[in-house]
C-alpha positions as CSV (number, residue, x, y, z in Angstrom):
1,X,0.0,0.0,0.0
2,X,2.9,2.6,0.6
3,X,4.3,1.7,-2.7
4,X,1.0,2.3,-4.3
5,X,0.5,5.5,-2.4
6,X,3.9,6.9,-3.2
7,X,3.4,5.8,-6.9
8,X,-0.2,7.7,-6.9
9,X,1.6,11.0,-5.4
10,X,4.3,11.2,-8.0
11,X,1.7,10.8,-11.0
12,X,-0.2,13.3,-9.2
13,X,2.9,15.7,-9.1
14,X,4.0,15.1,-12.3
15,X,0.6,16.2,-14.1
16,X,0.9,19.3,-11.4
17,X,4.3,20.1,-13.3
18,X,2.8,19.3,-16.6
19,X,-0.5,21.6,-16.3
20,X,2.0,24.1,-14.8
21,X,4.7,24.0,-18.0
22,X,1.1,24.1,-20.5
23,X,-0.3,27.2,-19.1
24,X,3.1,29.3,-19.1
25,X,3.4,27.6,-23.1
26,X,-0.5,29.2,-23.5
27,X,0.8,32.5,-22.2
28,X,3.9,32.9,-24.0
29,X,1.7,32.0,-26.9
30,X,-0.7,34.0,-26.5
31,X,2.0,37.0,-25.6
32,X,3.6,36.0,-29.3
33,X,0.5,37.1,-30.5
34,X,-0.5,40.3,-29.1
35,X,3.3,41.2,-30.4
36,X,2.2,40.1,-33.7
37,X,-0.8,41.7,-33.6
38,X,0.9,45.0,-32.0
39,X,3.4,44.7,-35.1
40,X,1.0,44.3,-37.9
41,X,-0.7,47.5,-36.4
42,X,2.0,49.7,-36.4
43,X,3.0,48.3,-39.7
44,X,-0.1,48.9,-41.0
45,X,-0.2,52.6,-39.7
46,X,3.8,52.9,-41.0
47,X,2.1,51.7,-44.6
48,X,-0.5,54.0,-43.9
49,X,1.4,57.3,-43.7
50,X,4.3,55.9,-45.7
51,X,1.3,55.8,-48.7
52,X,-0.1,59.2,-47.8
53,X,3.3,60.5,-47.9
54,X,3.8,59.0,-51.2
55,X,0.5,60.5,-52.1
56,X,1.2,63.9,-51.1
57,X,5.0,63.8,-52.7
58,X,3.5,62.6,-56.3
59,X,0.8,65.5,-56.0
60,X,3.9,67.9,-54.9
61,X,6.0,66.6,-58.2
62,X,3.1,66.5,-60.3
63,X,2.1,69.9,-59.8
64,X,6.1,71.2,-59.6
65,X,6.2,69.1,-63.1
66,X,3.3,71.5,-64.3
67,X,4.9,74.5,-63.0
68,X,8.4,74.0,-64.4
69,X,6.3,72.6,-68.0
70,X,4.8,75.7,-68.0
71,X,8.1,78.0,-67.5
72,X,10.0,75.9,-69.8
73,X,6.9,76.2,-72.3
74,X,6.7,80.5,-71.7
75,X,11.0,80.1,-71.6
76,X,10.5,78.6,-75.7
77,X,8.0,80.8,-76.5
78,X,10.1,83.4,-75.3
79,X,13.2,82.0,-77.7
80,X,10.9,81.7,-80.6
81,X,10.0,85.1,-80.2
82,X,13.5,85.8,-80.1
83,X,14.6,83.7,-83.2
84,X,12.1,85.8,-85.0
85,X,13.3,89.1,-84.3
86,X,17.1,87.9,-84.8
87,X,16.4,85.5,-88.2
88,X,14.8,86.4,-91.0
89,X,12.3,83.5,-91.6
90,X,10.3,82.0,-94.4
91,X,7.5,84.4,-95.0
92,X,9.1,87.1,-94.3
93,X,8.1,90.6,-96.4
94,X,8.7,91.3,-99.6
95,X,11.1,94.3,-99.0
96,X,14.4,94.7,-101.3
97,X,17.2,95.7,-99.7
98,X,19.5,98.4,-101.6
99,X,22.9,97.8,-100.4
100,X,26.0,99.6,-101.0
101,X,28.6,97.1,-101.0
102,X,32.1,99.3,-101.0
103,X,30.4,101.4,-103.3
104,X,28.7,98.5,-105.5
105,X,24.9,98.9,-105.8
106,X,23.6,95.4,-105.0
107,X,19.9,94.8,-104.5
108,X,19.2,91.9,-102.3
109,X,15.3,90.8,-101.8
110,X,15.3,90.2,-97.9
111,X,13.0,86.9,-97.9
112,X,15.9,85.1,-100.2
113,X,18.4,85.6,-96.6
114,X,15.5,83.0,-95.4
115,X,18.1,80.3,-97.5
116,X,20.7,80.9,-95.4
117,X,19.2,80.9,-91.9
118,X,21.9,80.2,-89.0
119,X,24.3,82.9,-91.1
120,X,25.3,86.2,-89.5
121,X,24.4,87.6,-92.9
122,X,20.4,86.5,-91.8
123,X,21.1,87.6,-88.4
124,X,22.5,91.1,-89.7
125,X,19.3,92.0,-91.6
126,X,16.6,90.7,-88.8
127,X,14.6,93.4,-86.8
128,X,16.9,92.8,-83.7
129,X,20.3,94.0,-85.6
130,X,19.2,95.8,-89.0
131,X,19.2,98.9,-86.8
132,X,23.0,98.6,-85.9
133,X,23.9,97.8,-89.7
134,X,25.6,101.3,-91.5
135,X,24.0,103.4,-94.2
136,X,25.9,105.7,-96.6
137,X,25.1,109.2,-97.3
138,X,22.0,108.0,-99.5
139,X,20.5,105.7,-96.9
140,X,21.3,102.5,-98.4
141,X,22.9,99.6,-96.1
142,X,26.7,99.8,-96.5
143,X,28.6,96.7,-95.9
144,X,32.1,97.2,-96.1
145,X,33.1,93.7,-97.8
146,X,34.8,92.4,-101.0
147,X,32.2,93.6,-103.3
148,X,33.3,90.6,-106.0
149,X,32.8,87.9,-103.6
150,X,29.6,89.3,-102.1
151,X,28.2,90.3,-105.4
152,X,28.5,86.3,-105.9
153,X,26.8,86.0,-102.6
154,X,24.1,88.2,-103.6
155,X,23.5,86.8,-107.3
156,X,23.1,82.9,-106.0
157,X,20.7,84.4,-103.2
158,X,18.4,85.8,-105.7
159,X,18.5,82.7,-108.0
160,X,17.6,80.4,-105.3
161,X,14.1,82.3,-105.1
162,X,13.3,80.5,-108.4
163,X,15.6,77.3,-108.4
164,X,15.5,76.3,-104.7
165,X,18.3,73.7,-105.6
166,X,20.3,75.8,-107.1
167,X,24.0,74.8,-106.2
168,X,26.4,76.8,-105.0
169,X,28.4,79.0,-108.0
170,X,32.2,77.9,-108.7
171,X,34.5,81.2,-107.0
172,X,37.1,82.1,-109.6
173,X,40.6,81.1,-108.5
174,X,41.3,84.7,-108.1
175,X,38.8,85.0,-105.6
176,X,39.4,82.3,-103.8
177,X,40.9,83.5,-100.5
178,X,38.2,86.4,-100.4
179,X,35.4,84.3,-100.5
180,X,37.6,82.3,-97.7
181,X,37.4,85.0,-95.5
182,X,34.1,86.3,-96.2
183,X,32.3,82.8,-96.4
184,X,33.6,82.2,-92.8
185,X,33.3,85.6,-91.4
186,X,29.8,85.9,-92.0
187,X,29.1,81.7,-91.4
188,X,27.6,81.0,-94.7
189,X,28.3,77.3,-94.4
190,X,27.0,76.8,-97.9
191,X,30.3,78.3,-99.0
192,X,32.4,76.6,-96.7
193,X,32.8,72.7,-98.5
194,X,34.4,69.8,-97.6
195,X,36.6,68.3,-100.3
196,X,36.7,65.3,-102.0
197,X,37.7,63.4,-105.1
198,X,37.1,65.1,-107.8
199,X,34.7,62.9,-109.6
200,X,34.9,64.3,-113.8
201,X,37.9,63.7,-114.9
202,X,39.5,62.2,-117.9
203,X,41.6,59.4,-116.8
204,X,41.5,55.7,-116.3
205,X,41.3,56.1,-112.4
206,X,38.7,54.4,-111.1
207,X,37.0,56.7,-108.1
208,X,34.9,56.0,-105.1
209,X,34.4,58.1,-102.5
210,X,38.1,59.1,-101.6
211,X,39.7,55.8,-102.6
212,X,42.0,56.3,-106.2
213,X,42.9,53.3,-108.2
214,X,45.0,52.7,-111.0
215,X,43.8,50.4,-113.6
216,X,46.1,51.0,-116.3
217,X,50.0,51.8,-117.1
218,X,51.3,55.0,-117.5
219,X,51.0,58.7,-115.0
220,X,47.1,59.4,-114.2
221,X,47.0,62.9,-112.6
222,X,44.0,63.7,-110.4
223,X,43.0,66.5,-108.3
224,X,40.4,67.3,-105.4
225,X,37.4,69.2,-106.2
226,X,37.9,72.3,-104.6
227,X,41.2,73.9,-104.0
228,X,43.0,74.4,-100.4
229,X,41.1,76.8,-97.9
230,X,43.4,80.3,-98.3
231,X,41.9,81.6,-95.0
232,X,43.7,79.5,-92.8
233,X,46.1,76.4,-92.7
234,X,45.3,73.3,-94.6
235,X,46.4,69.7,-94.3
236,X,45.4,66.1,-95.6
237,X,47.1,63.2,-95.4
238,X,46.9,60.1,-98.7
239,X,47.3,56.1,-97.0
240,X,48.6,53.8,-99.5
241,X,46.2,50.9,-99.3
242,X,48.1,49.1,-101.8
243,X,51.5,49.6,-103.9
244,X,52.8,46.6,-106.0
245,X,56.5,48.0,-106.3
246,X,57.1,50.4,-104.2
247,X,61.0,50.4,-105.5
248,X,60.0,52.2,-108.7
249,X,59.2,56.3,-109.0
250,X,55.6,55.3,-109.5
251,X,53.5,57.4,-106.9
252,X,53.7,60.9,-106.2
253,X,51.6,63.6,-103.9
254,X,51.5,67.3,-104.2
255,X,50.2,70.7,-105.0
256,X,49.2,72.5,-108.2
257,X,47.7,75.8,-108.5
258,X,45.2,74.4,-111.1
259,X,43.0,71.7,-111.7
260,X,45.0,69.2,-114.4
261,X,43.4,68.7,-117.6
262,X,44.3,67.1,-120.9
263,X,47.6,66.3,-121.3
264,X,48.5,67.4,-117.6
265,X,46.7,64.4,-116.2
266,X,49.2,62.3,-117.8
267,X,52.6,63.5,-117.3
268,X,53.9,63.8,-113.5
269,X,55.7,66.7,-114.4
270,X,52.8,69.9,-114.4
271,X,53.5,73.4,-114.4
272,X,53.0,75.3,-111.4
273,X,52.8,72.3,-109.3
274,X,55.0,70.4,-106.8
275,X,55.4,66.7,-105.8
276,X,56.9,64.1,-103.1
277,X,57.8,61.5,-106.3
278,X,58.2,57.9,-104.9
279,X,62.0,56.7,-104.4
280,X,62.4,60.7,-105.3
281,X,61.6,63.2,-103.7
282,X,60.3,66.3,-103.8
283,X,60.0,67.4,-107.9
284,X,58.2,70.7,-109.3
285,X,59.2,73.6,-111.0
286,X,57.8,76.3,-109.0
287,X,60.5,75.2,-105.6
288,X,62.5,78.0,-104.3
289,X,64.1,75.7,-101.5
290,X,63.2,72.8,-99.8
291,X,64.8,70.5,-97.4
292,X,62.7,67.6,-97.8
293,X,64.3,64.4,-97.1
294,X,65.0,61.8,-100.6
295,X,63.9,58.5,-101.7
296,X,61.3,57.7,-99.5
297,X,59.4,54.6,-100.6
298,X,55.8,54.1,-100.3
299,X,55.2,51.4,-99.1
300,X,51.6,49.6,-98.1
301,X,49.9,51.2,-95.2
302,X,52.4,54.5,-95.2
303,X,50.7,57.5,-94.8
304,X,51.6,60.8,-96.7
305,X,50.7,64.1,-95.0
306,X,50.6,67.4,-96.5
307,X,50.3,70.7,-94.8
308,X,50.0,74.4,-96.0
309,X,51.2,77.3,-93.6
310,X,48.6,80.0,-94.9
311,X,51.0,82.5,-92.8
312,X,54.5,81.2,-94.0
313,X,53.3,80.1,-97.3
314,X,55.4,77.0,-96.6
315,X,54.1,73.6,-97.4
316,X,55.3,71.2,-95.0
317,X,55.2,66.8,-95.6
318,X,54.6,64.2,-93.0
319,X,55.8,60.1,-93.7
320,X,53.4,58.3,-90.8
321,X,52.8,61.5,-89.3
322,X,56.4,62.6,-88.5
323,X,58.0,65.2,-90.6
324,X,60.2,65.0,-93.5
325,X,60.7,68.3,-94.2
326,X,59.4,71.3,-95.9
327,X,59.6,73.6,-99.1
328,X,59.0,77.0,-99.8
329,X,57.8,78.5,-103.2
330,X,59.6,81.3,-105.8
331,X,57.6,84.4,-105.3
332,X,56.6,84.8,-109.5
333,X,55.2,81.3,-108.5
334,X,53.1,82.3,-105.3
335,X,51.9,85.7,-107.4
336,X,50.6,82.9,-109.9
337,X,48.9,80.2,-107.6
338,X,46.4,82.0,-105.5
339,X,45.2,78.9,-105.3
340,X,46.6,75.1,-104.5
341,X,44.5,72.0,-105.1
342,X,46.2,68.4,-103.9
343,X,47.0,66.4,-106.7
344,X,47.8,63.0,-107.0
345,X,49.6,60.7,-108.9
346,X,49.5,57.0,-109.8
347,X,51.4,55.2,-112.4
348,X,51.1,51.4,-111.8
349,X,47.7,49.3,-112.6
350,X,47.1,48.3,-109.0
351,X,48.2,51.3,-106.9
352,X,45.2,52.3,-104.6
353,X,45.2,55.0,-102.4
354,X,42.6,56.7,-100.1
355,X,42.6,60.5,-99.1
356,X,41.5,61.9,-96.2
357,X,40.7,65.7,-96.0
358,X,39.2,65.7,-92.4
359,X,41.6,66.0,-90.6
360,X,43.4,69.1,-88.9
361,X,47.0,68.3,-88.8
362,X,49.5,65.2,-88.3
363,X,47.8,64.7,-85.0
364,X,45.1,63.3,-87.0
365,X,42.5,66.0,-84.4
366,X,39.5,66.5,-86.5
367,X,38.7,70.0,-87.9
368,X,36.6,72.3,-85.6
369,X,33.8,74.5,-86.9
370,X,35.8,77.2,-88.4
371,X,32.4,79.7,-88.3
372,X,33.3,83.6,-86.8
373,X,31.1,85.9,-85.8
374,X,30.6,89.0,-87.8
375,X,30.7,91.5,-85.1
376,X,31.8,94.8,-86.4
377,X,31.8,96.9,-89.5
378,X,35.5,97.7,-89.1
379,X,36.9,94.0,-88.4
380,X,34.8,93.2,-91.7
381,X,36.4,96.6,-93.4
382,X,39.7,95.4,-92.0
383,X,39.2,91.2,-93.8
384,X,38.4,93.1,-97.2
385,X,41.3,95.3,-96.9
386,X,43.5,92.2,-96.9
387,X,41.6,90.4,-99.4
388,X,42.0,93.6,-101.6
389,X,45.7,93.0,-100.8
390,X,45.6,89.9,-101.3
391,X,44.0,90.9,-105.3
392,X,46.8,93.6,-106.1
């Protein structure tokens, strides 16, 4: 019986314990959950204001959107406005302007400066700056340019009011440098060309783009389109894509003050032009002195760089962009060549070369805008002064 009795009390202790351990379990439980609860509460009131924040910050950028829309709207209006009074636009009136152009009569309908929009030319004539613009005794507009060159200016203007493609009109040699200056000081871009190839000529070189290839024996001279820019210094530079013997005097690279024709294109020896001859050197009979270095071959994948000191008159060459030296011209020879187109000569069926007129120097930097602003009457006066100089 006390066996049984002791056996009874421990059972009975034992559940005491276990009911004991259940109910704290029940209440940490139940404590879990009134912390979850608790949580999701303030979570929900954290989502609560996090969303009415977000609310009130898209209603605060939505409306600051619309405010800064609006002044960026009134800010192009405003520069439309602008670009009216300072452009002369399409539309514009049908008023003829009498200008006095160093005391050349030139009448100029103002609508045609419409073509040449973005040109300080259009700017000048606008109702912001037509006011600031000089008139002679007579009242006329007096510009104080190279009346040839702007006459030319003036002519293709008025022709473009009937032939809207009208290219732009060949400059005589002679006039070259003027329209240089004139063309950039007063941005008319139209007048300011790249060069190229020139594509008519009347040789067996085969042409695309600014690659030359020989397909025949024998010399096939070919020049650029347009001559060097006089206003400033020029450079290009020729890579020999492909030269079967480059042991022979079969390429050559150069100046000429003229486009080659007829028999010129065949013969590597052209008046009023100078060379770098393959294996050579430097050939021409227009050299005063030169110290150029000799028989240089080129080779495939050389490169042949050529660049004209406008200042100096000097023409300077570059073999894979280092230099090899330069020449200078005889003055009777410089009085003749106002002008100096890059010429080039191939000889062997096979030769190819490609020519490169973008670039600035032997640095191989590409060429900036070279556009100036036309901000005074006597700065102009001064760049006609030198181009009449540059005439006599």
């Amino acid at each position: 019986m006390d066996v049984a009795a002791s056996q009874q009390q421990r059972v009975t202790e034992n559940e005491a314990l276990i009911e004991s351990s259940f109910r704290r379990l029940i209440a940490s439980i139940e404590a879990e959950r009134e912390k979850m609860r608790t949580t999701w509460s303030q979570i929900e009131e954290e989502q609560q204001a996090t969303s009415d924040d977000l609310a009130r910050l898209k209603l605060d950028t939505e409306e600051w959107c619309r405010s800064e829309r609006s002044k960026i709207e009134n800010e192009w209006k405003r520069l439309d406005r602008l670009r009216e009074r300072m452009s002369i636009l399409p539309g514009a009136s049908r008023e003829v302007l009498e200008i006095n152009c160093s005391g050349e009569l030139l009448f100029l309908p103002k609508r045609a400066l419409c073509h040449i929009e973005g040109s300080y030319l259009n700017h000048m004539f606008s109702d912001a700056y037509v006011q600031s613009v000089p008139r002679d005794d007579e009242g006329r507009y007096f510009l104080d340019f190279n009346p040839v060159c702007f006459g030319i200016i003036v002519d293709w203007l008025r022709q473009l009011e009937d032939k809207p493609d009208l290219p732009v009109p060949r400059v005589p040699e002679s006039q070259q440098l003027n329209m240089d200056l004139l063309a950039e000081a007063l941005n008319l871009r139209q007048f300011i060309c790249g060069n190229c190839i020139k594509l008519e000529h009347s040789t067996s070189l085969k042409v695309r783009g600014n690659v030359v290839e020989a397909t025949h024996a024998g010399w096939q001279v070919i020049s650029a389109e347009h001559p060097l820019k006089m206003s400033g210094n020029s450079f290009f530079e020729v890579r020999i894509l492909k030269n079967p013997d480059p042991t022979t005097d079969r390429l050559a690279v150069g100046l000429c003050g003229h486009s080659p024709t007829g028999a010129e294109a065949h013969s590597v020896r052209i008046k009023d032009a100078f060379l770098y001859n393959s294996n050579i050197g430097l050939i021409g009979d227009v050299i005063d002195a030169n110290n150029c270095q000799e028989k240089i071959q080129f080779v495939d994948g050389m490169t042949l760089g050529v660049r004209h000191d406008i200042q100096t008159r000097m023409t300077h060459f570059y073999v894979n962009r280092a230099s090899i030296g330069s020449c200078a011209l005889r003055d009777d020879a410089l009085e003749r060549m106002p002008v100096l187109y890059p010429v080039f000569a191939l000889h062997a069926a096979g030769q190819k070369i490609e020519v490169d007129f973008t670039l600035s120097g032997p640095l191989a930097s590409r060429k900036t805008s070279p556009w100036k602003m036309w901000h005074s009457r006597s700065s102009s006066g001064m760049q006609r002064n030198d181009a009449s100089a540059a005439d006599g």
